[in-house]
C-alpha positions in Angstrom: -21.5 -21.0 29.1 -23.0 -20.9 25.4 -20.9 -21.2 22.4 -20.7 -17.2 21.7 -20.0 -15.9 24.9 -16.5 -18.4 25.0 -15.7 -17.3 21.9 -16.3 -13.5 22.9 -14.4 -14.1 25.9 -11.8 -16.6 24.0 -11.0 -13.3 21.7 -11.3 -10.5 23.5 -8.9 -7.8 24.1 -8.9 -5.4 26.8 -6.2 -2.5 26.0 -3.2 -2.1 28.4 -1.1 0.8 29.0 2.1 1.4 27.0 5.1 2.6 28.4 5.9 6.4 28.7 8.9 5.9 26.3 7.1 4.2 23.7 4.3 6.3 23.5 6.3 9.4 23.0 8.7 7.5 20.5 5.2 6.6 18.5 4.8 11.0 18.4 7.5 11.0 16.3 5.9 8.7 13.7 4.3 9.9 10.2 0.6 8.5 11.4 -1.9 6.4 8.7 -5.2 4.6 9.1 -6.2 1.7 6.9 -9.2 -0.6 7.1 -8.3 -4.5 7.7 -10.3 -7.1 9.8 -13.2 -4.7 9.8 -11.9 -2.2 11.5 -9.7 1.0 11.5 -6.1 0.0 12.2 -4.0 2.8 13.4 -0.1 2.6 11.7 3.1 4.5 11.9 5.9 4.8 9.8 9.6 6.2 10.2 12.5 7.0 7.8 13.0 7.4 4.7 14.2 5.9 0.9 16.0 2.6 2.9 14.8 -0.6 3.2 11.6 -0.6 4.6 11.0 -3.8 7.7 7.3 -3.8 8.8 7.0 -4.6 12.8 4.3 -6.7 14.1 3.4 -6.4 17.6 2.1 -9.5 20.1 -1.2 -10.1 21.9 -2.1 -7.2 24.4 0.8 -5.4 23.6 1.1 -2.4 20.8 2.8 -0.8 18.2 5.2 0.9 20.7 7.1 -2.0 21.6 9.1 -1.3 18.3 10.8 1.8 19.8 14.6 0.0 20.8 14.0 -2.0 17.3 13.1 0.9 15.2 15.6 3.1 16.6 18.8 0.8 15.6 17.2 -0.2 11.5 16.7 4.1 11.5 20.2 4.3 12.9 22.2 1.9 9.8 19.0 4.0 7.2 16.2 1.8 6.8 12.6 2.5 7.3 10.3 1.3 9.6 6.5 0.5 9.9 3.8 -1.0 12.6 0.5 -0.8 13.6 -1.7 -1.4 16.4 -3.5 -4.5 15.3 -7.5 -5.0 16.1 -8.4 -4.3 19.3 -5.2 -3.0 20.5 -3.6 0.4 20.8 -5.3 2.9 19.2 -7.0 0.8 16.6 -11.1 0.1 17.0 -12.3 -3.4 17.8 -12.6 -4.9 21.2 -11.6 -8.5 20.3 -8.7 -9.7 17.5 -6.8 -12.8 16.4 -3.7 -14.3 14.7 -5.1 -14.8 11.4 -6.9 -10.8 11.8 -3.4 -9.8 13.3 -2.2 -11.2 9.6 -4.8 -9.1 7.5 -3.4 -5.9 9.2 -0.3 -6.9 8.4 -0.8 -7.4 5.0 -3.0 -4.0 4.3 -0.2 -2.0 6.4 2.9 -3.3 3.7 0.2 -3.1 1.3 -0.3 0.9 2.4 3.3 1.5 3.0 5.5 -1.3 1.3 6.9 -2.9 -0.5 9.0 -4.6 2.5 12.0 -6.0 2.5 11.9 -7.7 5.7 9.2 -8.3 8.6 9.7 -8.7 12.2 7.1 -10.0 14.7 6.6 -10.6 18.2 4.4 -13.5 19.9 1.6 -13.5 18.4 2.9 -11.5 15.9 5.5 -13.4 14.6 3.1 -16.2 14.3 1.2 -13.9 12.2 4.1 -12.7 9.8 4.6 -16.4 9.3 0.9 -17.0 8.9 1.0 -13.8 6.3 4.0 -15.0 4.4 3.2 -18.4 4.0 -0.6 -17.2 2.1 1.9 -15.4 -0.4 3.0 -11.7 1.3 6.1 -11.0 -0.3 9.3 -10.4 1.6 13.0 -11.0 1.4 13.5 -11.8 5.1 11.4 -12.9 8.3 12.3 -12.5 12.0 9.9 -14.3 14.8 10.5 -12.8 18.5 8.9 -15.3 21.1 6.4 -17.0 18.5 4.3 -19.2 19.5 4.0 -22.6 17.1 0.8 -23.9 18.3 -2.1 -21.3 18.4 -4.7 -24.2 18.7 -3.3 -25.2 22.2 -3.9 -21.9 23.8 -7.9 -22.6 22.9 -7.7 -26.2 24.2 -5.7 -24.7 27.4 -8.7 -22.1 27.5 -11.1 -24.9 27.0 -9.5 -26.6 30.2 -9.7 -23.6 32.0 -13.4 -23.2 31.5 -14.2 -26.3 31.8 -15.6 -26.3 28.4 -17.9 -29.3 27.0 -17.0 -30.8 24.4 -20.1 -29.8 22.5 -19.9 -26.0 23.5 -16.2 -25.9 22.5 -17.0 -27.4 19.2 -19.6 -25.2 18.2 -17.1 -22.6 19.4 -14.4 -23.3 17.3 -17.1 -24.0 14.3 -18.0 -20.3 14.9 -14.4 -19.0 15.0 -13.7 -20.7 11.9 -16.5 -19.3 10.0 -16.2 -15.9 11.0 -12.8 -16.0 10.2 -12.4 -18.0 7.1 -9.7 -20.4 8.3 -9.9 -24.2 9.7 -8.1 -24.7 13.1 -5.6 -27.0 11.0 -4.3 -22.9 10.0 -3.3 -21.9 13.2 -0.4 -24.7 12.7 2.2 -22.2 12.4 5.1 -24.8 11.8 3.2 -26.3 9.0 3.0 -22.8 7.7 6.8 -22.4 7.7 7.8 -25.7 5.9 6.9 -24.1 2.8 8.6 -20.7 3.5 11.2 -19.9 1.0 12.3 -16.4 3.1 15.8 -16.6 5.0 14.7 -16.7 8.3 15.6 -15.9 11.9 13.7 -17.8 15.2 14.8 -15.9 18.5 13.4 -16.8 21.8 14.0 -17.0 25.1 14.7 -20.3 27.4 13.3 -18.3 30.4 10.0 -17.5 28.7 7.5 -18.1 31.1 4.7 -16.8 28.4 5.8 -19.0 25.2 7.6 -22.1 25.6 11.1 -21.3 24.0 10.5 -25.2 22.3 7.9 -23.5 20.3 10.7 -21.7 18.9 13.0 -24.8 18.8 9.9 -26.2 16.6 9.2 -23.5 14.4 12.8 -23.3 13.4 13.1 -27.1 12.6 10.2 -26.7 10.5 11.7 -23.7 8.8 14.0 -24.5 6.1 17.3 -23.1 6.7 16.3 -20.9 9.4 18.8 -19.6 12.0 17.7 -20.2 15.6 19.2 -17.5 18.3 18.4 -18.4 22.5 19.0 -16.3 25.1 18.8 -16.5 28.2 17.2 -14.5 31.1 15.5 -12.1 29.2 11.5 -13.8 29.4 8.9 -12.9 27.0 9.3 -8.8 26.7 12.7 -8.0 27.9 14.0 -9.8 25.0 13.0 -6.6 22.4 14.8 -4.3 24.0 18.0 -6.5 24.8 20.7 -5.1 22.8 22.6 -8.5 21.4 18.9 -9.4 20.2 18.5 -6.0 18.8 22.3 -6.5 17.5 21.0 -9.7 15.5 18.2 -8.8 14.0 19.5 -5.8 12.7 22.0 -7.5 11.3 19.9 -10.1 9.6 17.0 -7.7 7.9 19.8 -5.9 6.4 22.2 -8.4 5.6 
């Protein structure tokens, strides 16, 4: 396998379906487009004069996955944003990243904001970290099932593939031109030392997706970051848990 086609493969992003619930909650959204990453990013907003907290989806997933979330912050009067990022949802693209999941996110608050808080989950939560860290201003963060080392799910992909070591350099040499980052970026603890936000890690010990020690690491990393675990709840269940959903709330609009 050349260099291109593993990174084609390494990034790409075939579209899955969203529940029934969460598209028809989406309906109900004031609709925007903005242009990030290259391409037309698809956005929805909620509420009115409150506190606005920006939602940031994970990897395959979509902006729907905000409904339970959105639903309690417009319950207490805040606002509420998201988007499908590159490649996902209703957005254009066929292939996406953390640090092009981050550029949405910043031309969203951008378009909408400013925010007073950010929640993200997966790859998303990486992202907000990722976002915050290059200087997107916010009063408070929340991570959902973040993942602390993007780097390792290329080497695992590597593995996978049974990559050469020359083909896998020349793909992450490509990645990292395109993109304008060094694979040293996708360090999200390293990313968080530095945070001065309040912050709030919550993840899963039954995550079968994310290890819930990347969360364990990403709060240690985190200066004065709260760390919530459940249990039982795995990678997606844990949005639409209500103590979670209790928590967060309670933390964006402390």
């Amino acid at each position: 396998m050349t260099a291109r086609a593993a990174e084609a493969l390494f990034f790409r992003t075939p579209r899955g379906a969203a529940r029934a619930e969460e598209v028809a909650f989406l309906k109900t959204a004031n609709r925007f487009t903005v242009s990030a990453a290259g391409e037309r990013v698809a956005g929805y907003h909620w509420g009115g004069s409150g506190p606005l907290v920006v939602f940031a989806h994970g990897w395959l997933s979509s902006a729907g996955r905000v409904a339970p979330l959105a639903k309690a912050i417009l319950a207490v009067g805040g606002q509420v944003a998201t988007f499908d990022a590159p490649g996902h949802g209703e957005s254009t693209g066929w292939r996406s990243s953390m640090p092009e999941f981050a550029a949405a996110l910043r031309t969203v608050v951008a378009q909408v904001g400013p925010a007073h808080a950010l929640v993200g989950h997966s790859l998303g939560g990486a992202a907000s970290v990722f976002a915050v860290s290059r200087g997107l201003p916010v009063n408070r963060l929340v991570t959902i099932a973040a993942p602390a080392d993007i780097a390792g799910w290329a080497h695992r992909f590597r593995d996978l593939l049974g990559l050469s070591s020359d083909v896998y350099a020349r793909m992450q040499r490509n990645a990292e031109q395109r993109l304008a980052i060094t694979w040293s970026d996708l360090d999200i603890p390293i990313a968080a030392r530095d945070l001065r936000v309040p912050g709030l890690v919550v993840h899963d010990l039954d995550d079968p997706d994310v290890p819930w020690q990347d969360g364990e690491t990403l709060s240690s990393a985190w200066p004065g970051a709260e760390f919530m675990s459940t249990t039982g709840l795995g990678h997606r269940a844990i949005l639409r848990d209500p103590e979670v959903i209790r928590r967060v709330v309670e933390f964006v609009t402390r």
